[in-house]
C-alpha positions in Angstrom: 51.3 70.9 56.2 50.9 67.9 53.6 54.0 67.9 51.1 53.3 65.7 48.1 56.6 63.7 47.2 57.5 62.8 43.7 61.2 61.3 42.8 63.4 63.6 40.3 64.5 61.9 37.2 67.6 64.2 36.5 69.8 67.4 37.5 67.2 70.5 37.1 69.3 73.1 34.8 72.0 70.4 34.9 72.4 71.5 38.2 70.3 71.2 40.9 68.8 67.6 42.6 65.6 69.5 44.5 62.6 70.9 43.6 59.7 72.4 45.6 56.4 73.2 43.4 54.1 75.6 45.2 51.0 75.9 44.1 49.6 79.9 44.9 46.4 81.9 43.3 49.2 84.7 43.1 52.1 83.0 41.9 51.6 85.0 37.8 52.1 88.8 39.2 55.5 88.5 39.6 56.2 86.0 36.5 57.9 88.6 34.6 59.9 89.9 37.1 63.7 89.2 37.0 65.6 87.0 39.6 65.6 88.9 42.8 63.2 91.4 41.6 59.9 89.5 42.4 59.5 90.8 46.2 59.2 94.5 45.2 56.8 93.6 42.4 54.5 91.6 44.5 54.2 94.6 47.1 53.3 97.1 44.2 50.8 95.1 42.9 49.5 94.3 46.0 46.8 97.6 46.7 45.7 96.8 42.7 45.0 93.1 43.6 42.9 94.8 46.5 41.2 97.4 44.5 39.9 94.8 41.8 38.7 92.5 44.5 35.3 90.8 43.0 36.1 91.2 39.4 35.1 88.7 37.1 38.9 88.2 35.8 40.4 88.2 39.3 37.8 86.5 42.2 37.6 87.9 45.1 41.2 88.9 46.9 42.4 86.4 49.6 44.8 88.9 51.3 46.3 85.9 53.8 47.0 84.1 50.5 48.5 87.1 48.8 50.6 88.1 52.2 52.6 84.6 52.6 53.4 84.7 48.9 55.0 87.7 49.2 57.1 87.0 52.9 58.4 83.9 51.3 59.4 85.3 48.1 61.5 87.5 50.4 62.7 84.6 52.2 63.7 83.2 49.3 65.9 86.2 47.3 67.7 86.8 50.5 68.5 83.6 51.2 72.4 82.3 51.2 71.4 79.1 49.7 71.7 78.8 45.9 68.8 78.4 44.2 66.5 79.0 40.7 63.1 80.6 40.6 60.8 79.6 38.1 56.9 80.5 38.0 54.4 79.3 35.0 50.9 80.3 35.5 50.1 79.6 39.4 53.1 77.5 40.8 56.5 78.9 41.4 59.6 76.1 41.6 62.2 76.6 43.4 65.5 74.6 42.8 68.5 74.1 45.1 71.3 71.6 46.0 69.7 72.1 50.0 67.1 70.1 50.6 66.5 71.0 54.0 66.5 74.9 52.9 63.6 73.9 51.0 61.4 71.7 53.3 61.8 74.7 55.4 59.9 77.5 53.3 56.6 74.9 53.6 56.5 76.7 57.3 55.9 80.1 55.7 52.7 79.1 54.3 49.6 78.0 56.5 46.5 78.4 54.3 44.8 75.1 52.6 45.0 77.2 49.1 49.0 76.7 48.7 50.1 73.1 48.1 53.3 71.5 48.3 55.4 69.3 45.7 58.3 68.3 46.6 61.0 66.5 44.4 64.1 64.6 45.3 66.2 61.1 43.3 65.4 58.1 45.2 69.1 56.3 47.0 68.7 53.9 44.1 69.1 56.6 41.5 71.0 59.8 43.1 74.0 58.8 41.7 72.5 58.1 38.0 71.3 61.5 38.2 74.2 63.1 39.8 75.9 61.5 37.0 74.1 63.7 33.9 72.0 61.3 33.4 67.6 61.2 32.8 66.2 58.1 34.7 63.3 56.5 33.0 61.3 53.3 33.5 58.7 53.1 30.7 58.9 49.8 29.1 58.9 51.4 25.5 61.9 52.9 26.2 64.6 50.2 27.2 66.2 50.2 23.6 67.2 53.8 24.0 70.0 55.2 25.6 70.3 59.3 25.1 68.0 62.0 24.7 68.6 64.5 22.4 67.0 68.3 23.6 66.2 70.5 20.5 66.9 74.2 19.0 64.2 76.2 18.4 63.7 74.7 14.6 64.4 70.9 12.8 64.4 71.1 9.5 60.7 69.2 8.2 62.9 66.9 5.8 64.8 65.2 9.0 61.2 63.4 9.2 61.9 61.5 6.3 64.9 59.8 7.9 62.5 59.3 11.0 60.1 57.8 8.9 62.7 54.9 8.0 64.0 54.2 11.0 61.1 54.5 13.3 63.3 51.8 15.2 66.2 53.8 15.9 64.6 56.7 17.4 61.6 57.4 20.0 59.7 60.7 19.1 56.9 61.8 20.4 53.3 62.9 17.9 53.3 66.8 19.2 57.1 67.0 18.5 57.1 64.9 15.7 54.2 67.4 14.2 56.0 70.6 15.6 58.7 69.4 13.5 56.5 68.7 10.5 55.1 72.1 10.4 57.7 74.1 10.8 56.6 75.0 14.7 59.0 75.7 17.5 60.9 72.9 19.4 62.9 74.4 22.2 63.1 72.0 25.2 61.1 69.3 23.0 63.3 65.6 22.7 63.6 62.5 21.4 65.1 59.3 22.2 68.2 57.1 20.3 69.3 53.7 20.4 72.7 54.2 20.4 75.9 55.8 20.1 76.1 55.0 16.3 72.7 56.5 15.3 73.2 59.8 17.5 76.7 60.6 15.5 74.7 60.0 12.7 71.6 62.1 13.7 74.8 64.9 14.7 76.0 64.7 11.1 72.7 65.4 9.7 71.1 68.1 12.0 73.7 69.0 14.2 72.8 72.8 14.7 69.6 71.8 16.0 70.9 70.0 19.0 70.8 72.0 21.6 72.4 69.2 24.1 72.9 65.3 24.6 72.1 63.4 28.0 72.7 59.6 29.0 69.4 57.8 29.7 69.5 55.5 32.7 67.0 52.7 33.0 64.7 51.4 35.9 62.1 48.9 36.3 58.5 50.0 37.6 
């Protein structure tokens, strides 16, 4: 089984150095289930899945597929490893501090549909990250040094501060016209120079912060 490799630039959930990303046609039935919750889920809405096989809005049901989503979300709720469980749209993440805990549910899936992402810090960077810290290496970024994560809401006139001293801070144009607009922000973020113009960007919007992290360079 291929595994794509891609290096993690921080601590998921300020926790956790791994990722796996599977990608599965299934992975959305059991999006809204709680933690733990997603293996009983999947095995009710298996027969429906079935039933609606050849709809327009579904395909045609690939039961193999279905099946070895379902054995290893069981794996994974009853394993002793600690772990996170995400799932947006067709890939579920899985997070953990045991790396070898995660190579090891690939073996649960053989069909070509599911495929593998696997994410890990590189030697150069595990302590950086183990650290707190985001590791970055675009160019246009070596002036900053922390990222600020937002609230749900920044108030539209913080822009006008932004506006003059576009030097001080890296933002990026969605945020920028979420911001603008009056549109939600949660997990959005921005760059700062320094320690200076993040006390100062504290004082002025402080209950939009929602947290603070140190930004680690690298070159390409």
């Amino acid at each position: 089984m291929s595994i794509k490799q891609l290096e993690s630039k921080k601590l998921y959930f300020s926790k956790y150095l791994y990722k796996l990303s599977i990608v599965n046609n299934y992975a959305w039935v059991f999006r809204s289930a709680k933690q733990h919750d997603g293996y009983r889920v999947l095995l009710e809405h298996g027969d429906f899945l079935e039933s609606m096989s050849g709809k327009k809005a579904l395909g045609l049901f690939q039961p193999m597929e279905y099946k070895q989503l379902v054995d290893i979300v069981n794996i994974i709720e009853n394993a002793t490893s600690e772990y996170k469980l995400r799932t947006e749209s067709n890939v579920i993440s899985v997070f953990s501090n045991d790396k070898d805990w995660l190579l090891s549910l690939t073996l649960t899936f053989t069909t070509s549909t599911n495929k593998f992402t696997f994410y890990e810090p590189t030697a150069e960077t595990v302590n950086l990250v183990l650290d707190g810290s985001v590791v970055v290496s675009d160019p246009k970024l070596k002036d900053f040094n922390y990222r600020i994560y937002f609230q749900k809401h920044v108030p539209a006139s913080f822009l006008d501060w932004v506006d003059k001293n576009s030097e001080k801070v890296f933002i990026g144009k969605e945020l920028y016209s979420r911001i603008k607009y009056n549109r939600n922000v949660y997990g959005y973020y921005m760059y700062v120079n320094n320690n200076k113009t993040l006390t100062l960007i504290t004082l002025m919007i402080g209950n939009s912060i929602r947290r603070t992290i140190n930004v680690a360079h690298k070159e390409k």
